[in-house]
C-alpha positions in Angstrom: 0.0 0.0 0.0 1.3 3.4 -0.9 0.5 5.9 2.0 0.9 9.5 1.7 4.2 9.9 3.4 5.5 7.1 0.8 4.5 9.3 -1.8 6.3 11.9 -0.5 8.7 10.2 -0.2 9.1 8.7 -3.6 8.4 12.6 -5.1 11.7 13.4 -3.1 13.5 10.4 -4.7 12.5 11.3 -7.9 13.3 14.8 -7.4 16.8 14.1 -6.5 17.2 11.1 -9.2 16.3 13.8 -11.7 20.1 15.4 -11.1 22.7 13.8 -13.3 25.2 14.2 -10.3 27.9 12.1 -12.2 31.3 13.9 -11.4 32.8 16.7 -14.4 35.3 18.9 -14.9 35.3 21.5 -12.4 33.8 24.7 -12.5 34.4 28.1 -10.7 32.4 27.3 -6.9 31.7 23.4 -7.9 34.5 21.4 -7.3 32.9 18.3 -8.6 31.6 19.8 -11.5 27.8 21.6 -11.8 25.6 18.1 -11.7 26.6 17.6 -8.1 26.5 20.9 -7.2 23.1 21.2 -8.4 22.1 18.2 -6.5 23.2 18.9 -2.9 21.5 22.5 -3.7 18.5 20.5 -4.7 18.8 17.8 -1.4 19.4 21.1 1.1 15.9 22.3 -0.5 14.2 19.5 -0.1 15.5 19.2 3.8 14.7 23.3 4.2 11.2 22.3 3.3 10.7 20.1 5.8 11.8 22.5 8.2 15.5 21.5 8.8 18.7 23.6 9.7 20.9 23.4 6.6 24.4 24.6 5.1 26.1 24.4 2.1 30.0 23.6 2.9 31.3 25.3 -0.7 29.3 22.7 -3.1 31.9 20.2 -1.2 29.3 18.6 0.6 26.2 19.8 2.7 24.0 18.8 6.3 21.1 18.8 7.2 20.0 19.1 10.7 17.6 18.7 13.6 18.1 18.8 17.6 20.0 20.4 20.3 22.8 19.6 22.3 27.1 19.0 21.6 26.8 15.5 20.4 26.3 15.4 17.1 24.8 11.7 15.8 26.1 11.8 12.3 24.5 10.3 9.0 26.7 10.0 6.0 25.0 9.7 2.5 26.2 10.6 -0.9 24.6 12.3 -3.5 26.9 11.8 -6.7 26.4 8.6 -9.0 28.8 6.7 -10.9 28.3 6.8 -14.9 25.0 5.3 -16.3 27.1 3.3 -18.9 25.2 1.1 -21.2 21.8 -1.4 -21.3 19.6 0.7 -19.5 15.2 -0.3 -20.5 14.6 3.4 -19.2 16.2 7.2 -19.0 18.6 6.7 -15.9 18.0 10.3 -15.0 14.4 10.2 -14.9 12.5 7.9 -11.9 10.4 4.9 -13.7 7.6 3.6 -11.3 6.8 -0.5 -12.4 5.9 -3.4 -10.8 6.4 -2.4 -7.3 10.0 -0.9 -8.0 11.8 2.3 -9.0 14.2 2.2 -11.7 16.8 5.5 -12.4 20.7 5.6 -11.5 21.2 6.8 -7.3 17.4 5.2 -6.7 19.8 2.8 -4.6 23.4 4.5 -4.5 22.8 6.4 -2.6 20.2 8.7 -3.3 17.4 6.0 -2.0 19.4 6.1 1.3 19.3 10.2 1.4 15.6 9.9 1.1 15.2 7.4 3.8 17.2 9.0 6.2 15.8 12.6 5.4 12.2 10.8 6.1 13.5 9.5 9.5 14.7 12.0 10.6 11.4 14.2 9.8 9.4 11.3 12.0 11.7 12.1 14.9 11.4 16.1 14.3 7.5 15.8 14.1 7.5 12.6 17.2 7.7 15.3 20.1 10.5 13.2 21.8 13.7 15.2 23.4 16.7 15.4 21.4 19.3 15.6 23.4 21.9 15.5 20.5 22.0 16.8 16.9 21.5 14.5 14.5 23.1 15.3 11.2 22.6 14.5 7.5 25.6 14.9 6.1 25.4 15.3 2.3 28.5 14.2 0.4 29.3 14.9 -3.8 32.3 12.4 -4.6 32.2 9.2 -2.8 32.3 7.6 -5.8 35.4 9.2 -6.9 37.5 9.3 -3.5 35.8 11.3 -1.1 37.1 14.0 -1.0 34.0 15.7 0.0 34.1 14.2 3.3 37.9 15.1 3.8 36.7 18.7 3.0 34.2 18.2 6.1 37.1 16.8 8.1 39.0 19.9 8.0 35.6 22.5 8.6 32.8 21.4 9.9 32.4 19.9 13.6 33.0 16.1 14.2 30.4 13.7 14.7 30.7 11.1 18.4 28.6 8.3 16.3 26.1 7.4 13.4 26.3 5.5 10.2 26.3 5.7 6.5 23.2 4.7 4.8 25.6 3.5 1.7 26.1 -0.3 2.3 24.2 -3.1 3.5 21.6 -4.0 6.6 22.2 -5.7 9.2 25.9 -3.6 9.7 29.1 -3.8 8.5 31.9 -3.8 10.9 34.5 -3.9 8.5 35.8 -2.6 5.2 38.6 -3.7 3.1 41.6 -2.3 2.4 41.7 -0.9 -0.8 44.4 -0.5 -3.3 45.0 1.2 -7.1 47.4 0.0 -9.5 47.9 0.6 -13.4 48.6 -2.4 -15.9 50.3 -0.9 -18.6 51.9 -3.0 -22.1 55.2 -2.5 -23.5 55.4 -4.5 -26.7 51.8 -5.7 -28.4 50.4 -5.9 -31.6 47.3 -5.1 -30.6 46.1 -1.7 -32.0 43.9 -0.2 -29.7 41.4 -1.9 -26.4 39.1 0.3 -25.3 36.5 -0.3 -22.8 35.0 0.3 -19.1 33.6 3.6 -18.0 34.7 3.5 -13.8 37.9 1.9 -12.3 35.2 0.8 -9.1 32.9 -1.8 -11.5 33.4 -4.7 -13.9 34.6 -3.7 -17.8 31.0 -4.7 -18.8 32.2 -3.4 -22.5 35.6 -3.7 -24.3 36.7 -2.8 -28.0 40.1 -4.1 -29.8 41.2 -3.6 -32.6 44.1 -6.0 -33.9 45.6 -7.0 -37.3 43.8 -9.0 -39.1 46.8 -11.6 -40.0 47.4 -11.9 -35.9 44.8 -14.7 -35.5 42.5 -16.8 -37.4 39.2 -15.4 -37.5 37.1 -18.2 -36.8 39.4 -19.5 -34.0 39.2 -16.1 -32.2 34.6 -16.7 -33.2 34.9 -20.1 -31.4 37.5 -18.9 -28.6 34.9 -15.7 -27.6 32.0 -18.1 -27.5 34.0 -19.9 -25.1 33.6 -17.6 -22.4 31.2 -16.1 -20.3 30.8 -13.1 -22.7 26.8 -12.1 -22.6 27.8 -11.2 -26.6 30.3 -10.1 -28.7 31.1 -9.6 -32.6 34.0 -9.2 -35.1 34.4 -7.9 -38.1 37.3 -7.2 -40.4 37.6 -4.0 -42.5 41.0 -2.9 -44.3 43.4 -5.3 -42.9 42.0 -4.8 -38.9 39.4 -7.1 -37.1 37.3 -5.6 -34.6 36.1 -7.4 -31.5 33.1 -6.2 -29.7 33.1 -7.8 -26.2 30.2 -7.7 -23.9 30.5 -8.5 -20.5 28.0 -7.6 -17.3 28.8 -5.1 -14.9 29.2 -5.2 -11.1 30.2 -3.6 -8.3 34.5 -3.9 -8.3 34.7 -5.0 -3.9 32.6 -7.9 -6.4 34.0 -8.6 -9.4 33.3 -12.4 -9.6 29.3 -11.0 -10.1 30.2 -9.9 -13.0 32.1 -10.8 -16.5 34.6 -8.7 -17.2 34.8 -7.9 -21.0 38.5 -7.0 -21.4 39.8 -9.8 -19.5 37.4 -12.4 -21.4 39.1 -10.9 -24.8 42.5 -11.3 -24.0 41.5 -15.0 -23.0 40.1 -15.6 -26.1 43.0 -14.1 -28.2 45.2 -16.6 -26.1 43.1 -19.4 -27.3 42.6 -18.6 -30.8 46.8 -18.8 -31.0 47.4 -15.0 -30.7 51.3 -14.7 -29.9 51.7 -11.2 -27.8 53.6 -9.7 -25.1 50.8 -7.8 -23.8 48.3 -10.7 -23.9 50.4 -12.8 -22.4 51.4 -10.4 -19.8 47.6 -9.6 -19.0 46.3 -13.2 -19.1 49.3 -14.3 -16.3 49.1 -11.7 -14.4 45.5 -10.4 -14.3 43.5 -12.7 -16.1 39.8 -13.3 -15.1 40.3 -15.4 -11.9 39.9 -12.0 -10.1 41.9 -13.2 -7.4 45.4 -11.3 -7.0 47.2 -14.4 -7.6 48.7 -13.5 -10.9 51.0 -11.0 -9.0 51.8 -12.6 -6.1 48.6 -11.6 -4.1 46.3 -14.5 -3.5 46.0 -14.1 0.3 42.4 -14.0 2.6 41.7 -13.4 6.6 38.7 -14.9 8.8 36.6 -11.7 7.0 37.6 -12.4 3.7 39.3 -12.9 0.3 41.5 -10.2 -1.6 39.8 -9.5 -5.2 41.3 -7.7 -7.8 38.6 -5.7 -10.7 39.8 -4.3 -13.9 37.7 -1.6 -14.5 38.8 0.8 -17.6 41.1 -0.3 -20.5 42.5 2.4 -22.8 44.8 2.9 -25.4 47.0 6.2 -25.7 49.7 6.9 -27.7 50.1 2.9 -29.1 50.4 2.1 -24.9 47.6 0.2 -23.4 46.9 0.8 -20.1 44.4 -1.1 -17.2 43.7 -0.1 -14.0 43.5 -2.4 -11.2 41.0 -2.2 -8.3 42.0 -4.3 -5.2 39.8 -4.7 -2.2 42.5 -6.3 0.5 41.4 -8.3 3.7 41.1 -6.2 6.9 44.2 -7.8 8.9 46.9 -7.1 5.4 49.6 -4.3 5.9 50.8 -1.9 3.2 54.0 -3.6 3.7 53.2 -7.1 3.2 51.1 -6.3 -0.2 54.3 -4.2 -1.6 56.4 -7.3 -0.4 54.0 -10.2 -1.7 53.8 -8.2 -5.1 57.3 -7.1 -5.9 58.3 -10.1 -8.3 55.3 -9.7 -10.5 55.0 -6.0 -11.5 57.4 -5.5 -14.2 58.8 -8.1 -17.1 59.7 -7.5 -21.0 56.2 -7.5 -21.6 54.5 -4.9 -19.6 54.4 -3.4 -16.0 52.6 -2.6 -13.1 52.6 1.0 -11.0 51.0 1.1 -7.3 49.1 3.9 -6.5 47.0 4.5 -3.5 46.6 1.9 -1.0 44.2 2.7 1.4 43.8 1.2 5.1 40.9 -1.1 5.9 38.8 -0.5 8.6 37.4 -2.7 11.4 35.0 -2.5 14.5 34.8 -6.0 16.4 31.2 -7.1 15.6 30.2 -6.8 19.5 31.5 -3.1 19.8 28.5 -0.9 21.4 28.2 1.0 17.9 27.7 -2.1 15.7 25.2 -3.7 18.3 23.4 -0.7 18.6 22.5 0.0 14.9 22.4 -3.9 14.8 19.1 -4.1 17.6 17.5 -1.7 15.7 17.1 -4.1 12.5 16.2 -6.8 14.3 13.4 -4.8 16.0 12.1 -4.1 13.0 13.0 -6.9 10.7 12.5 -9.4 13.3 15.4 -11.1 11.3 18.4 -12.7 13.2 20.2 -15.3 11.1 21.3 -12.5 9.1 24.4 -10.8 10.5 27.2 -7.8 11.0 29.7 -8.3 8.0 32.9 -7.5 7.1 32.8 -6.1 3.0 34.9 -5.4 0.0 33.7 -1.8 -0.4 34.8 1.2 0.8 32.5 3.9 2.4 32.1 7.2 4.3 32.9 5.4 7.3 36.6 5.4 6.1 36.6 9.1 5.9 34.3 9.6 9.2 35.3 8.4 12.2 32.7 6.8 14.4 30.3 5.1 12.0 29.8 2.3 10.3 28.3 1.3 7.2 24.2 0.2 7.9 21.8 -0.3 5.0 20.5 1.1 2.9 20.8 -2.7 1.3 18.7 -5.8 2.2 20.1 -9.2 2.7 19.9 -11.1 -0.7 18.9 -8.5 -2.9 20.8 -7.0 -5.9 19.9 -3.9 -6.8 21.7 -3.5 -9.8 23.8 -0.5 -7.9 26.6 0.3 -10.6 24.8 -1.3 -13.1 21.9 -0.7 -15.9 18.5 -0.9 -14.5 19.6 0.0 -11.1 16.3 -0.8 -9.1 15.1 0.0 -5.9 11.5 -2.3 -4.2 9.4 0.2 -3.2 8.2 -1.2 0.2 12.0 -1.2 0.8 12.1 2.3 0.9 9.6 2.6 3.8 11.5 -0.5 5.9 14.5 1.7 5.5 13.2 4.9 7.1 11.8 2.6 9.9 14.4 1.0 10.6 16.8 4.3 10.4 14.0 5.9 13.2 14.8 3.0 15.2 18.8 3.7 15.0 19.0 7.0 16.0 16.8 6.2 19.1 19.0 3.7 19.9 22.3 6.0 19.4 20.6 8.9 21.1 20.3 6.7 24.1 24.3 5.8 24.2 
């Protein structure tokens, strides 16, 4: 049943869907370009209409607020979107009502989780219960291109003593991989130009290559291509060059086994079809599709998990192929022993490896007060408890924000296509969400 707050509510999703909030080029006062920019002013609107204290932090990010008191209970939800990429039944920028669900990019990541908590918040505001603490929306514009925006809160606005980030999964995470950047690039190939992928953080769910057409027997490279997981792909030859078409299916990169990763499924299939190359070679021993860091040295797992390893965007410049190389690394691995375990692999006479970033993971032991907190307040609503706190591959807010965790705004078992075409979001979900949100910051207002 769709109640009149729910309609509200799903007006405000839409409204903030609307936003193509994908990260541009910067612009004079909006540091992330104008389509985040215009949707935190959009989000700050919406909260100023239902009667919340609100500031805009220089288009970096933005809160929301309602409450008294020095505590500050702090909510940390993100605004921008990765690309819309490819496949998509409906325009990604405009909300699609069908069949119980909501369709448009953000209805999930994380926009559905802005809405919720906004809503939640309002029931408390409107409830007539005390606040003795502030609780505070805080809206960020890049987490899905570093997070900068919540560094930029770091250094200027006040710190929060507890909360949660509405940008993961229910019941809790209490832990978040490491994570860990590193560029595959060839030195010697004959292959003239591999493009696909749109975001280093999800599968290659599309890859082009171009290669000579005397480098491999047509046919073998048909039969090698059906060989794989590919959803589809095509080749044609035109003046000498055959061009393969690869399509694979996104997924989130902390993930990449959900998906099938078109570039890595093409170099496979040049390797069977007989292609002799440097590059492929290079790429099929130590990246490859197995998605598992063991290619370079990095096949290694904890009680919380398994490294994985995501190659998200493959480009050619200047005849040089480049891949880059997402790693989500268990909680309990050191800088030094991935530099170490890596080492041998990253550079031969066929191509090379750079390191960036790595980042540090981050862990709260599952019976910390925090965890258990936000934890009792799904089960009070869900009544669910076989489902519990987990340790993931993705990074959050809760890196960048110390004090929370990860809670929601996911469901146990359900895919919502976040990252991908079609991303979706149940409808009824969206009202468990804010209920079960109301019930969190009760409980953290009581700590």
């Amino acid at each position: 049943m769709i109640t009149a707050e729910l309609e509200k509510m799903l007006d405000v999703l839409g409204r903030l869907v609307s936003r193509d909030s994908v990260r541009t080029a910067p612009e004079e006062g909006k540091p992330f370009g104008p389509g985040p920019a215009a949707a935190l002013e959009e989000a700050l609107a919406i909260a100023e209409e239902m009667g919340f204290r609100t500031r805009n932090m220089e288009n970096y990010c933005g809160w929301a607020e309602i409450g008294q008191g020095e505590e500050i209970i702090g909510i940390a939800a993100h605004l921008d979107v990765v690309p819309p990429g490819e496949g998509w039944d409906t325009d990604p920028f405009t909300m699609v009502r069908r069949g119980g669900r909501v369709y448009g990019r953000g209805v999930s990541d994380d926009k559905g989780g802005v809405t919720a908590s906004l809503f939640a918040m309002k029931r408390l505001a409107e409830s007539g219960r005390p606040l003795n603490k502030r609780v505070r929306l805080l809206l960020g514009t890049a987490e899905e291109t570093g997070s900068e925006c919540m560094e930029y809160y770091a250094a200027h606005g006040e710190p929060v003593s507890c909360g949660f980030t509405p940008d993961g999964s229910f019941p809790g995470i209490h832990g978040e991989k490491g994570g860990t950047s590193m560029t595959a690039f060839s030195k010697h190939t004959a292959i003239i130009s591999m493009n696909g992928g749109f975001v280093t953080n999800a599968v290659c769910s599309r890859c082009v290559t171009e290669i000579p057409s005397g480098a491999v027997d047509e046919g073998a490279l048909r039969t090698a291509l059906a060989r794989t997981d590919l959803a589809g792909s095509t080749v044609t030859e035109q003046d000498g060059i055959l061009r393969i078409d690869a399509r694979g299916t996104a997924a989130h990169a902390s993930m990449p086994l959900a998906g099938v990763n078109a570039a890595g499924c093409t170099m496979r299939a040049l390797a069977d079809a007989g292609m002799k190359d440097d590059f492929v070679d290079f790429y099929n021993e130590r990246i490859g599709t197995s998605c598992d860091g063991s290619g370079i040295g990095l096949k290694m797992a904890d009680d919380w998990g398994e490294l994985t390893l995501n190659n998200g965007i493959v480009k050619t410049e200047d005849g040089v192929i480049s891949c880059t190389l997402d790693l989500r690394t268990p909680v309990t691995v050191t800088e030094e022993q991935i530099r170490a375990a890596c080492a041998p692999f990253l550079e031969d006479d066929r191509g090379r490896i750079e390191i960036g970033a790595i980042g540090k993971p981050l862990f709260y032991p599952a019976d910390s007060p925090l965890v258990q907190c936000l934890y009792r307040a799904y089960v009070e609503v869900t009544g669910d408890t076989e489902n519990k706190p987990m340790v993931i591959g993705g990074g959050t807010y809760a890196k960048h924000v110390p004090g929370i965790i990860a809670f929601g705004c996911g469901f146990p078992g359900v895919d919502n296509h976040i990252h991908d075409a079609n991303e979706f979001l149940d409808i009824d979900e969206l009202e468990r969400q804010t209920e079960i949100y109301v019930r969190a910051i009760e409980n953290l207002l009581d700590i």
